[in-house]
N, C-alpha and C positions, 0 to 999 in steps of 0.2 A: 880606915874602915871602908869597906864595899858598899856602897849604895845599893838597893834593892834594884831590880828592871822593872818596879811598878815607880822608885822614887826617879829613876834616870830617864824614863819615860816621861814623868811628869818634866824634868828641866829641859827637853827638848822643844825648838820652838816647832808653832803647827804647822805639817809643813801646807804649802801653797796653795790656792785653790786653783782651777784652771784657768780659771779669770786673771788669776794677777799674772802666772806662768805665762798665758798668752800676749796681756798686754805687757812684760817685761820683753819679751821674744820681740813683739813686735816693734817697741821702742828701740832696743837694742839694735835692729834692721835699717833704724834711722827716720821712722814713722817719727810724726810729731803729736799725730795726737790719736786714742784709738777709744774705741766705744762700745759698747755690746747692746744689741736689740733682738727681741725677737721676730722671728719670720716673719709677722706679717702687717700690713699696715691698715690703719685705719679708715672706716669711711670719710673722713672728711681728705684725705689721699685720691681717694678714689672718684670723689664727687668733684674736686676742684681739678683733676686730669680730663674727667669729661666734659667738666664746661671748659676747660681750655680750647679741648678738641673742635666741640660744639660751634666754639667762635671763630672758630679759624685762626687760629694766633700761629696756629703752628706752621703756616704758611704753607713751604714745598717740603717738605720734615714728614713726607707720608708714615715714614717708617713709625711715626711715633703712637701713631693711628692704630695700625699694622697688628701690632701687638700690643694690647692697650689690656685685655685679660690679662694678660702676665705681668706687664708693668703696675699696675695696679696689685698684684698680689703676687708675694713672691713666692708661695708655696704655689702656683699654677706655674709660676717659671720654674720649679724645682719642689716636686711632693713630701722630696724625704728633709729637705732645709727645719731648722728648730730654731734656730739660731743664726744673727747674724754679725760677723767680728769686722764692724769700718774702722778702715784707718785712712788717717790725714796725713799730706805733707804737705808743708808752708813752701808757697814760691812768693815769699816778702819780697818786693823789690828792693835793693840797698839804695839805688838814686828815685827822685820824683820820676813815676809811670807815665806823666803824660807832660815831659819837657819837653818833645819834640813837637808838638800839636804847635810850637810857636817857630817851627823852622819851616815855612812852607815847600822850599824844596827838598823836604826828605820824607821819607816816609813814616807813619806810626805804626808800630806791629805790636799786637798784645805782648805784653811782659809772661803771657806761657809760651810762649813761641817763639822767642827770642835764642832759642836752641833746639836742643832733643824733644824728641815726641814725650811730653809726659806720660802718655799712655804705654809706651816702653820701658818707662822710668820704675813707675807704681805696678809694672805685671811680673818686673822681676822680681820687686819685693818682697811681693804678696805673692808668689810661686815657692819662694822658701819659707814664708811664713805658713803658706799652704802645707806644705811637703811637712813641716816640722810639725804641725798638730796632727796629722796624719798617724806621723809614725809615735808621735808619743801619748796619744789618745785613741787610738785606733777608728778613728772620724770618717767618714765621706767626707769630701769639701769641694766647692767650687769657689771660682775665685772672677770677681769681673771687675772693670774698669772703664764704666762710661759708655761702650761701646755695646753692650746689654740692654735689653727690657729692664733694668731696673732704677725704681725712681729715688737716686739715691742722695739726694737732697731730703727728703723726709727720714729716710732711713737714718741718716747720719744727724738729724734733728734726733728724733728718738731716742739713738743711743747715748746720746749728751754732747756729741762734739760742740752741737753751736743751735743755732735757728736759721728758719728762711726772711732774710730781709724783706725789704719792701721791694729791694731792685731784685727778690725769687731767687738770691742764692743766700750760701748759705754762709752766718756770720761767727766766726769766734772770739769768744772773749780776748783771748790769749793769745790768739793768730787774723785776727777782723776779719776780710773778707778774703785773704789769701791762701784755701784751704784747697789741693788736690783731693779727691775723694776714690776710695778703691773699697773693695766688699768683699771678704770673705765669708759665705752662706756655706753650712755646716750642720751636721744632723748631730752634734753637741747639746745637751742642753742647758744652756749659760742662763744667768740670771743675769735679766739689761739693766742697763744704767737707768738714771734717772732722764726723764728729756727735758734738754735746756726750753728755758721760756727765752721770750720776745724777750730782747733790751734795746727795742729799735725807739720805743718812747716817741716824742713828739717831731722827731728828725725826718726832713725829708728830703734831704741834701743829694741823693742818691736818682730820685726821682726830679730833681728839679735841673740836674745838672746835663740829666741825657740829651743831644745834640739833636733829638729824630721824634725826639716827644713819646718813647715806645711804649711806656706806663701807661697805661689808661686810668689806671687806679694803683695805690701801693701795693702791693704785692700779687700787680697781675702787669703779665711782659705780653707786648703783641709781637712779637719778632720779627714780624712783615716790616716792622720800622724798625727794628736794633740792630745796629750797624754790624755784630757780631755777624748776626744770622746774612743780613745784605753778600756782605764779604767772603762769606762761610761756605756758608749752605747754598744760597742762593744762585744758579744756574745760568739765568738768563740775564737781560738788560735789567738793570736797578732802574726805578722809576727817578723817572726827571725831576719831582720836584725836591724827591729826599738827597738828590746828589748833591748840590751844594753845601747840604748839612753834615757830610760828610768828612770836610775839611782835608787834612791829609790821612786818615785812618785808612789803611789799605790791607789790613787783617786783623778783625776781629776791633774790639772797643773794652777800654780798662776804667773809662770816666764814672762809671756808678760805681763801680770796684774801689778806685784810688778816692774816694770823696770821703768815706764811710769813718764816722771819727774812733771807731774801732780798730781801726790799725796803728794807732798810736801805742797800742799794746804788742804788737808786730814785730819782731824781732826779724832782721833779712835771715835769709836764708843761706847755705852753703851747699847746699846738693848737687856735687859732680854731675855736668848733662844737663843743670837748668841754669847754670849761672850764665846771662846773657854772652852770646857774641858779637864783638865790634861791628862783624860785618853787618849783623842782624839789627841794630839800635842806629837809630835812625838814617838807613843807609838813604841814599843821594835815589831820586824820582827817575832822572835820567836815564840812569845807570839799569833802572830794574826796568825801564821801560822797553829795553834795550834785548832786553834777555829773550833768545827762543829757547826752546824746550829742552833743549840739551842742556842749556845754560842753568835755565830754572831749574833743571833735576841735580845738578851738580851744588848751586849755591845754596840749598833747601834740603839737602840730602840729610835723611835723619830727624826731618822737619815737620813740625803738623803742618806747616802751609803747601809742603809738597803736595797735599790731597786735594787741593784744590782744583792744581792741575795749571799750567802756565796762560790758558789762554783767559780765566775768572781772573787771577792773578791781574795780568795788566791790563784789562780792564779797569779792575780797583785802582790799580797807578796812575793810569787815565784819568779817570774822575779827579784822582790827586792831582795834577798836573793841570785839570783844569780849574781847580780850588787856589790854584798858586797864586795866580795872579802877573806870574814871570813872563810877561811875551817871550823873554829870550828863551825861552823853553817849547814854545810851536812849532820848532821844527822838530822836535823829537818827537810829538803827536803827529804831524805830518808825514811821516815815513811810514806811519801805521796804520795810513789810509791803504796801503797796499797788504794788509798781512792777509793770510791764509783766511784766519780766523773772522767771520761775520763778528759777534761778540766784539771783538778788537777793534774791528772796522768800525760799528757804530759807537763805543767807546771813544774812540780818534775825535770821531764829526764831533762828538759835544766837547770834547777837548777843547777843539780849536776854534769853534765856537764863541766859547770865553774870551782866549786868548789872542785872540784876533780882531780886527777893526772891523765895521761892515764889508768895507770895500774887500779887503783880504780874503776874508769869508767868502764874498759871492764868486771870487776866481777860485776858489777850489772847489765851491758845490759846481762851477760850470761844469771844471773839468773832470771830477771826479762821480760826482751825480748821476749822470747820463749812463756812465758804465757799469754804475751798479745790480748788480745780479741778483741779491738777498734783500728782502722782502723789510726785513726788519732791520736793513740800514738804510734803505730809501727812505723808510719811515722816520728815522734819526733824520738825513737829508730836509726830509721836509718839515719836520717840527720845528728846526733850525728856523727854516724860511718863514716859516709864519711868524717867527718870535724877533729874527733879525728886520 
């Protein structure tokens, strides 16, 4: 007997709403975790971006000033946005993030930078996750990655992926603190998730553990002192007194990250492009100290530390080198009293500083002293001298 096309209708399942089709597309891409929010964010977003600004936390970070209307509201960075589709991907480390912190002569380099720019990683993704809602929803879509006005830390609260910790990033139940963040903004109009709550509870493991003291309060970051931003962002000479606390961390800082007892739910990761490289875990101080520019562009190629540029670079290795404690490693600072680079130059003087005796010390500031040209390594010179 023929079933009716009102009773065949009835046994067919519903089909999918855009919501699941998307977040299926976008899993299937190898997304780990994805979320839906609406466009725009709340005042208490907006109020806690200007007291940040207000305090200065954001140090040399003008950019984030700059455009402070549009990060604050994502329909001023995009009118026709309704909707926003984040998606996460876990860079679990598979070994302890911070075993090398007990090798003094090597270097610690965050666990996202131990390869591929993730920001090349997450733009591929989300450009065919892009492209596919496009053509099967017939959507505008923009698509960003950290490198935008957008503040996507709250954003990615909202949608459910996680919360913002106390250390101001953001935490997953299911991935703890090890969440890439990417945004697809879309003139869709999706219905959001629900947003995750706090389960940071009475924990302050994250905040007690920072080496630089950069918390003033839980869930406020001064980055003038977080080793990230020092290593990172930061341009000029690092202040004398935060270098020592430095240890060997010579880009960027995983300690509030890897503390969080949330990663016990953490599964490693496998994503082609982020699985660390040998060369990149915990390579030898010496070795990197070593590197001119040609060097650094070849062994960083592909790298977010390439952005930094070779001469912030060994600098940061400098201060490593003088955290060591190895005299036998002074003369690889000593040959760097001669670099092109000022930056270097005064990096070198506090080097050798450490690792050297009095006596040792005063024959190099003779000779090396006298001839210096740059303003801001006489000044190293001499802080030396009043200290030694």
């Amino acid at each position: 007997m023929r079933s009716s096309p009102t009773a065949a209708a009835a046994e067919r399942p519903p089909a999918a709403s855009p919501r699941d089709t998307i977040r299926a597309r976008a899993l299937a891409l190898g997304f780990d975790a994805v979320g839906f929010a609406a466009a725009e964010l709340g005042d208490q977003a907006r109020s806690d971006l200007a007291e940040y600004l207000a305090r200065g936390y954001h140090g040399d970070m003008g950019w984030l000033a700059a455009r402070q209307p549009q990060r604050g509201a994502p329909r001023a960075l995009w009118p026709a946005a309704r909707s926003v589709v984040v998606c996460g991907l876990s860079y679990a480390p598979t070994d302890d993030p911070l075993a090398s912190l007990a090798q003094p002569d090597r270097g610690t380099i965050s666990v996202y930078a131990r390869n591929r720019d993730y920001h090349d990683v997450l733009k591929r993704k989300l450009r065919v996750l892009a492209a596919w809602m496009h053509q099967n929803f017939g959507a505008e879509v923009k698509l960003f990655v950290d490198t935008a006005p957008v503040m996507e830390k709250p954003i990615a609260a909202q949608a459910g992926l996680g919360w913002q910790g106390k250390h101001t990033n953001l935490v997953s139940r299911r991935h703890g603190s090890w969440l890439f963040l990417g945004e697809v903004y879309t003139t869709l109009a999706l219905s959001p998730d629900t947003a995750e709550s706090d389960h940071c509870g009475a924990c302050q493991r994250c905040l007690e553990v920072c080496p630089t003291a950069a918390f003033p309060a839980p869930y406020q970051l001064d980055a003038r002192r977080c080793i990230s931003y020092l290593t990172i962002e930061h341009k000029g000479p690092i202040a004398r007194d935060l270098r020592p606390l430095m240890g060997n961390r010579i880009y960027g800082c995983d300690d509030c990250l890897a503390v969080c007892p949330w990663n016990k739910f953490a599964t490693p990761h496998a994503t082609p492009g982020l699985l660390p490289r040998a060369e990149l875990t915990a390579p030898r101080l010496a070795a990197l100290a070593e590197l001119d520019d040609a060097g650094f562009r070849t062994l960083f190629a592909g790298s977010p530390v390439k952005r930094t540029g070779r001469d912030r670079f060994v600098r940061n290795v400098l201060i490593a080198l003088g955290n060591s404690g190895d005299r036998t490693l002074a003369p690889v600072a000593e040959r760097l009293l001669d670099d092109a680079s000022p930056l270097v130059r005064g990096a070198a003087v506090w080097a050798l500083e450490q690792l050297l005796d009095n006596a040792g010390f005063a024959a190099l500031r003779a000779h090396h002293s006298a001839a210096e040209t740059d303003a801001g390594v006489r000044a190293e010179w001499s802080a030396a001298s009043e200290i030694s």
